[in-house]
C-alpha positions, 0 to 999 in steps of 0.5 A: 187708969182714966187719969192715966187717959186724960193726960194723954189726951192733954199732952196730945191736944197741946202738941197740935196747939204747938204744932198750929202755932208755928205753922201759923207764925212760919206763914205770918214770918213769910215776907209777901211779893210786892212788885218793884220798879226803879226811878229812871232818869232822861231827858224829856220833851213836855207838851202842853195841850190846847183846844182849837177849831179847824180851817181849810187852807183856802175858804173861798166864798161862792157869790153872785155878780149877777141877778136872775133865777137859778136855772141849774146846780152842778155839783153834789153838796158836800164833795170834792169840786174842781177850780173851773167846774161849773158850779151854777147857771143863772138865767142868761137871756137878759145878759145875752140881749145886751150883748146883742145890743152891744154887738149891733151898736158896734157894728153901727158905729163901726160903720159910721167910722167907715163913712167918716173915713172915706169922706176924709179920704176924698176931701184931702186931694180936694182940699190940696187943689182948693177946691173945698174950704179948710174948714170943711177938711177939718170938720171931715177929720172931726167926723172921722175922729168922732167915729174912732172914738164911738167904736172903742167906746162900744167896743167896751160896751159889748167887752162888759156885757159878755163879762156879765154874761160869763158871770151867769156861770159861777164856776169853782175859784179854787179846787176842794170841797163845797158846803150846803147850798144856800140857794135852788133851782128856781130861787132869784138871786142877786149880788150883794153882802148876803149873796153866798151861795156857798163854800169852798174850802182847799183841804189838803192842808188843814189850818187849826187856830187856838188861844194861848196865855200871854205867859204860854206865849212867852215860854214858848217864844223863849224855847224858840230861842233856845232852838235858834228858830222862829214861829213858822220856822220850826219843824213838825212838833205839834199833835192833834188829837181828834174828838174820838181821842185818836191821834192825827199820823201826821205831826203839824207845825206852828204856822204864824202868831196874831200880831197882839193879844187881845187885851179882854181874854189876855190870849193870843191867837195862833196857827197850826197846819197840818197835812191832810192827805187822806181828806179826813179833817174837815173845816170846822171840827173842834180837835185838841193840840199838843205841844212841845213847851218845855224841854227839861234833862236829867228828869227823874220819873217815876210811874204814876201808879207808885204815888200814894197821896194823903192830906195834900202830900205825896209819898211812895215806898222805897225799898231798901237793900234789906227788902224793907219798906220806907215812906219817903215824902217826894215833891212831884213835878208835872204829869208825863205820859203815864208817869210824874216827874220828880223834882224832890226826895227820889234819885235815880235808881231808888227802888219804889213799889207799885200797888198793894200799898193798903196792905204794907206798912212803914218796916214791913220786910217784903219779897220784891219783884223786880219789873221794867216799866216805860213813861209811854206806856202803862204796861209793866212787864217782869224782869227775867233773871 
């Protein structure tokens, strides 16, 4: 009876181990869901990024032509000016003196002019009766011509000595923004190379400058070729990216290329613009630039996230029609967007995984989901059956 027991329970024990190991060998034999993309093909556009330092369309420096203490400031550092605002009064009493001297050495001579004249006048009739000498009518008309000739010249005088009283109020040369002020109320001022009382710059249109290589230049000349334009000339296909890492909405142009490379750095020197609408960009900001330098067609491309590298290679899974995996060693390209491109071992359509790559092996049978992707973003989203 108790042997009769115990193989029952022997037989009840190996059936549950039966049981067990089927379900565990049912859920190893399983395939796993592995998420799939395709390798895509277009033409595509390829930017080049560069740093460069901001200008405003017109820098005009604010100086001096007089001397004398700064009586007034009439503007807020740092806003927007008018062309013809009144920017500084300098002291104007030693300008308006010599205007008045002027002024009264005119009238001095004007009056001289006078007298010569009407002597002139009276000695012609005399001098046609014989009653004066040639000589005297002569030395008449000199006298005469003599005070023309002072008239003009203090004229002049007085024309230059109002010019200089106009420079005691420095108004703006151009419309735009004006910088710091480098000089107060109350401070003596002169012209000269160091006489700068500050900057005005026109910031509607915004100049930014940046350095190429010698080789950048000339793939980018080549392109302009192939488009039939000319540095300048092409349309809007340059970006900028401000140092918050947002985009700038507008696109810029190249604007002009220096005439040489600098024989030192091996670089050249070129100008974007860019509209500036909304006042955002000021002079003297560092942004970043990209530009179109390439344009290459019938690109494969595939996400970056699907590329798995090991000892200087890369490879991706592909996917066959049985769902089994593969290794394929691919030739990358360069990066594009949120993607590479493909210049090896890929065609179009290939069916590659994305992520979980520590988990499959070369063979492994896999259960794929089909998902939609896009080189501009790095959303991948599933494909609806």
């Amino acid at each position: 009876m108790k042997k009769a027991y115990f193989t029952f329970l022997f037989l009840i024990l190996a059936l549950m181990l039966s049981s067990c190991k089927e379900k565990k060998e049912g859920m190893a034999a399983k395939p796993i869901e592995v998420p799939v993309v395709q390798v895509i093909q277009q033409d595509i556009a390829l930017e080049s990024e560069y740093t460069g330092q901001t200008y405003g369309e017109s820098d005009v420096e604010i100086r001096n032509r007089v001397e004398g203490w700064v009586l007034s400031m009439n503007f807020k550092e740092g806003t927007m000016v008018k062309k013809g605002q009144l920017l500084y009064t300098i002291d104007p009493l030693q300008y308006q003196n010599q205007v008045d001297q002027a002024a009264a050495a005119l009238a001095e001579a004007q009056a001289s002019m006078i007298k010569a004249k009407n002597d002139l006048d009276r000695m012609v009739p005399l001098a046609q009766i014989g009653a004066v000498s040639q000589r005297e009518l002569v030395a008449a008309n000199a006298s005469f011509e003599a005070g023309k000739a002072k008239v003009e010249s203090t004229e002049a005088s007085l024309r230059n000595t109002k010019i200089k009283l106009g420079y005691c109020h420095v108004l703006a040369p151009i419309s735009g923004i004006i910088g710091i002020s480098s000089v107060k109320v109350g401070d003596y001022v002169s012209p000269g190379p160091q006489g700068i009382l500050s900057t005005v710059s026109g910031i509607d249109i915004i100049r930014v400058r940046f350095t190429i290589s010698e080789k950048e230049y000339l793939r980018i000349s080549r392109l302009m070729q192939k488009m039939n334009v000319k540095i300048g000339e092409g349309g809007d296909n340059v970006s900028m990216i401000l140092s918050d890492g947002s985009l700038l909405p507008v696109k810029g142009k190249i604007n002009f290329a220096n005439s040489q490379v600098d024989p030192s750095t091996g670089a050249l020197t070129l100008e974007s613009q860019f509209t500036n609408a909304d006042n955002l960009i000021l002079p003297g900001q560092y942004v970043k630039l990209k530009l179109v330098t390439e344009f290459r067609s019938k690109s494969l491309l595939i996400p970056q996230r699907a590329v798995i590298e090991m000892q200087g290679m890369f490879q991706v899974f592909t996917v066959a029609d049985s769902n089994r995996l593969s290794v394929k060693i691919i030739r990358l390209g360069p990066q594009y967007k949120m993607s590479y491109i493909v210049e090896g071992g890929l065609k179009e359509g290939d069916r590659i995984i994305i992520g979980g790559s520590q988990m499959l092996r070369s063979g492994s049978v896999i259960n794929p989901v089909t998902k939609t992707w896009s080189p501009d973003s790095t959303n991948i989203s599933s494909t609806l059956n």
